[in-house]
C-alpha positions as CSV (number, residue, x, y, z in Angstrom):
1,X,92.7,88.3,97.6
2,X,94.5,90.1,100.3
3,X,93.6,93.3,101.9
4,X,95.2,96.4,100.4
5,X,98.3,97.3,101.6
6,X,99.4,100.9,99.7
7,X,96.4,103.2,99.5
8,X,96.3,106.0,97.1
9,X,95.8,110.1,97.9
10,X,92.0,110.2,99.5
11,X,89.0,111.2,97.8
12,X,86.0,112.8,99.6
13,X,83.1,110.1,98.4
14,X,79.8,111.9,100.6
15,X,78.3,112.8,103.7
16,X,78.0,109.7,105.9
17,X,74.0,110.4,105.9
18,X,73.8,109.9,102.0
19,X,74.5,106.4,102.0
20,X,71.4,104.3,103.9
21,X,72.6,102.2,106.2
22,X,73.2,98.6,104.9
23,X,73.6,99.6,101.5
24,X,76.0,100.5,99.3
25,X,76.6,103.8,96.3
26,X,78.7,104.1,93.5
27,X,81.6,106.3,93.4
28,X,84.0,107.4,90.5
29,X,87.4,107.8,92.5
30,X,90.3,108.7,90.6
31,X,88.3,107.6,87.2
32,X,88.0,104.1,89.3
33,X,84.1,102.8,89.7
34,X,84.1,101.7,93.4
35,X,80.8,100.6,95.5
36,X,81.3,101.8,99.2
37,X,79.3,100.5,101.4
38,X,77.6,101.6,105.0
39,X,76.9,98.5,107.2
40,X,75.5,98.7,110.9
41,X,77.7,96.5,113.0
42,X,76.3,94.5,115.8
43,X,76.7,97.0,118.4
44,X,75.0,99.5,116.8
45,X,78.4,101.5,115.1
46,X,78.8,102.2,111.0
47,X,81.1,100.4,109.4
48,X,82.4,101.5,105.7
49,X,83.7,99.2,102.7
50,X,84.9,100.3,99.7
51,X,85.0,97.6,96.7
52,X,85.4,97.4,92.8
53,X,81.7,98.4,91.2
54,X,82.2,96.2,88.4
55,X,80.9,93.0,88.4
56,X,83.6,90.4,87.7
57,X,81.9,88.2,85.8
58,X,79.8,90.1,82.8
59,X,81.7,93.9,83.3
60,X,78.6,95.4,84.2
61,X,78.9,98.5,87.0
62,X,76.3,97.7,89.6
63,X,77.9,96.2,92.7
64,X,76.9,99.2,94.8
65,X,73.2,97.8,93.9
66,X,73.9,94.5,95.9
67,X,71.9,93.5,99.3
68,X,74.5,93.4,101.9
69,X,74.0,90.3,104.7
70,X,76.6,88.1,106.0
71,X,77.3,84.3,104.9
72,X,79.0,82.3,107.4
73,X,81.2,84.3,109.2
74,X,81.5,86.7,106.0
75,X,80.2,90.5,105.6
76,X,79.2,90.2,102.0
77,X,77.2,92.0,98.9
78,X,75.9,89.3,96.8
79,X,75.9,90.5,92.9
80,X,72.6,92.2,91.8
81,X,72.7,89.8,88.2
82,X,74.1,86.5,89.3
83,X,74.5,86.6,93.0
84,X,77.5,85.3,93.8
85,X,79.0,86.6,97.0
86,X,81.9,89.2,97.3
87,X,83.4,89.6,101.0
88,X,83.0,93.4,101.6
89,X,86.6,93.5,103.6
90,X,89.0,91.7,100.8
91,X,86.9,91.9,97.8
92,X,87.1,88.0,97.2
93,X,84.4,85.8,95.9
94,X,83.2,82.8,97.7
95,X,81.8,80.9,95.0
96,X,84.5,81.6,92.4
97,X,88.3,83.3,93.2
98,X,88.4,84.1,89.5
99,X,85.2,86.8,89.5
100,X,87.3,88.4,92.7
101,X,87.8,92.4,92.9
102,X,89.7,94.7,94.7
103,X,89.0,95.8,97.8
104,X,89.9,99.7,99.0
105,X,90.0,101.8,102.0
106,X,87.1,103.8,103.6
107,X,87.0,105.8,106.6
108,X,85.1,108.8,108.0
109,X,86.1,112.3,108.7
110,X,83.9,114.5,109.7
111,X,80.9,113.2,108.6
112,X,82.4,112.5,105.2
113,X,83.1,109.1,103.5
114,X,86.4,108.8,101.9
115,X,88.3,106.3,99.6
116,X,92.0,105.3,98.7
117,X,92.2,102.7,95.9
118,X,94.1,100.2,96.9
């Protein structure tokens, strides 16, 4: 899957503070589940994902629940129920293409997080 090219309007998500860093919440954007994630970066710096919530392989909406690590050279959140892995930045899955979701823009303004469905 390929990072997203056209994002849609924004949408004002949270404070940065209201996600803990190194995991991830769930946010209805445009009627769209999407898991946006806080990860501390090497250097000390936050980094934001946004992702489909919903778990690819049984529908259920809990990818925002996922521990967040890296795998290889991957930023990933491995799947609260079966945990296969989903790269945070493109939304693929490592162990299967097929359970792959979309992956969206997320930046900070402000001291807010905001999404654009990609």
């Amino acid at each position: 899957m390929s990072a997203v090219l056209n994002p849609s309007p924004w949408t004002l998500v949270c404070p940065v503070n209201d996600i803990v860093p190194n995991t991830g919440v769930c946010a209805l954007v445009d009627g769209h589940p999407v898991a946006v994630f806080r990860v501390i970066t090497a250097d000390g710096r936050d980094a934001f994902y946004a992702i489909d919530n919903i778990d690819p392989k049984n529908g259920a909406n809990v990818l925002s629940r996922g521990l967040v690590g890296n795998l290889g050279e991957h930023l990933v959140v491995a799947s609260p129920l079966y945990k296969h892995h989903l790269v945070l930045a493109t939304g693929e899955c490592l162990e299967n293409p097929a359970w792959s979701v979309r992956a969206h823009h997320a930046e900070v303004r402000d001291g807010q997080v905001w999404v654009s469905l990609g």
